[in-house]
N, C-alpha and C positions, 0 to 999 in steps of 0.2 A: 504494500500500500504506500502511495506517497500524499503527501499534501500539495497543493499548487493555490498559491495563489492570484486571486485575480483583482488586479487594480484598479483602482478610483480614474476614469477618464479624465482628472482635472489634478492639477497639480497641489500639495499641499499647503495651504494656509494656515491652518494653526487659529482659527478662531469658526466661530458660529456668529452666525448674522441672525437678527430679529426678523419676526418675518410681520409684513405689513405695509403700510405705504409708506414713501416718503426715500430718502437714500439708505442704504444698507446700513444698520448702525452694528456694533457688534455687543452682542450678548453674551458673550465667551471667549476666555482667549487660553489656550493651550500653556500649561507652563512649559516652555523650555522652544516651543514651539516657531517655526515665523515670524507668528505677529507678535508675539510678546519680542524674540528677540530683535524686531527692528520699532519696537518701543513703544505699539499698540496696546491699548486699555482696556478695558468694558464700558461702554458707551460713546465710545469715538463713532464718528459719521465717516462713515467714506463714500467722500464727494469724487474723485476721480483717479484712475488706475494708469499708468502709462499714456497719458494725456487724453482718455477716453473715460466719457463724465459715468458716476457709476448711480444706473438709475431703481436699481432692481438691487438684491441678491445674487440672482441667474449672471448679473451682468460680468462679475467678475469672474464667474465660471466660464463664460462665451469668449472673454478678453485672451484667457491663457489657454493653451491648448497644452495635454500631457505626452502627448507626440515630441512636444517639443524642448530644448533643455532648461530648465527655469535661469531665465534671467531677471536681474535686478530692475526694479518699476520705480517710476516716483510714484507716489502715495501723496494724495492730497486728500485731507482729513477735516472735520474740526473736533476739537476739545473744548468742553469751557465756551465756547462762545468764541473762540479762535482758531481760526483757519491754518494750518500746520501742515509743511511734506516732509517728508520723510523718503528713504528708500527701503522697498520691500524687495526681496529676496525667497518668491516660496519656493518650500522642500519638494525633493521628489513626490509621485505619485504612492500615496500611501494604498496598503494592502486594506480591499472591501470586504472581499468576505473569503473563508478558506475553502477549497475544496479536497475531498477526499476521493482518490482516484484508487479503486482497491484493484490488485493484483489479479487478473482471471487465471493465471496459472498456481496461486495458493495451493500448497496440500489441504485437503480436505478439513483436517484436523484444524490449520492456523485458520481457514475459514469460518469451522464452527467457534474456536476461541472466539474472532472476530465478531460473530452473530453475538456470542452470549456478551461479549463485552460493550457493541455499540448498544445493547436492548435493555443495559445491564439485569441481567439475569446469570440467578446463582450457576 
């Protein structure tokens, strides 16, 4: 059996947006992450991503493609009541969800382990 995973189409951010109208604001920011380390908060606005105004959520997903190698953006934000850029930097394309590819050539025996063990049954 092996695991394989299968990746996020969009490259890693490190934060959660609110969702609702208005510009993306964020509602989480990853310790260790992207947006924390290019010095994003919880409740910053992000008004425009690599010189493309960010009007949505989606938007800043649509801006970056995971195809491609992340490069550094200016980040035009507000805080506070103050309009602020910065340069953002997101990580590779983080792992969505895993999958398990099991062995058809198994002996019988590592098969049934396998049965009782993913069912867990004694």
């Amino acid at each position: 059996s092996t695991l394989i995973p299968k990746l996020s189409p969009h490259p890693h951010f490190g934060w959660t947006l609110a969702s609702g109208q208005g510009a993306p604001t964020l509602s989480r920011v990853e310790r260790g992450g992207p947006a924390e380390v290019a010095g994003l908060q919880v409740g910053d606005e992000l008004l425009a991503l690599g010189q493309q105004r960010l009007r949505t959520p989606e938007d800043a997903k649509t801006l970056l493609n995971a195809d491609e190698p992340p490069v550094a953006l200016a980040l035009l934000f507000c805080r506070d009541g103050m309009v602020r850029t910065l340069e953002f930097l997101p990580g590779p394309p983080s792992v969505e969800v895993w999958h398990l590819q099991l062995d058809p050539a198994a002996p019988s025996k590592a098969v049934e382990a396998r049965a009782r063990w993913l069912s867990l049954q004694p």
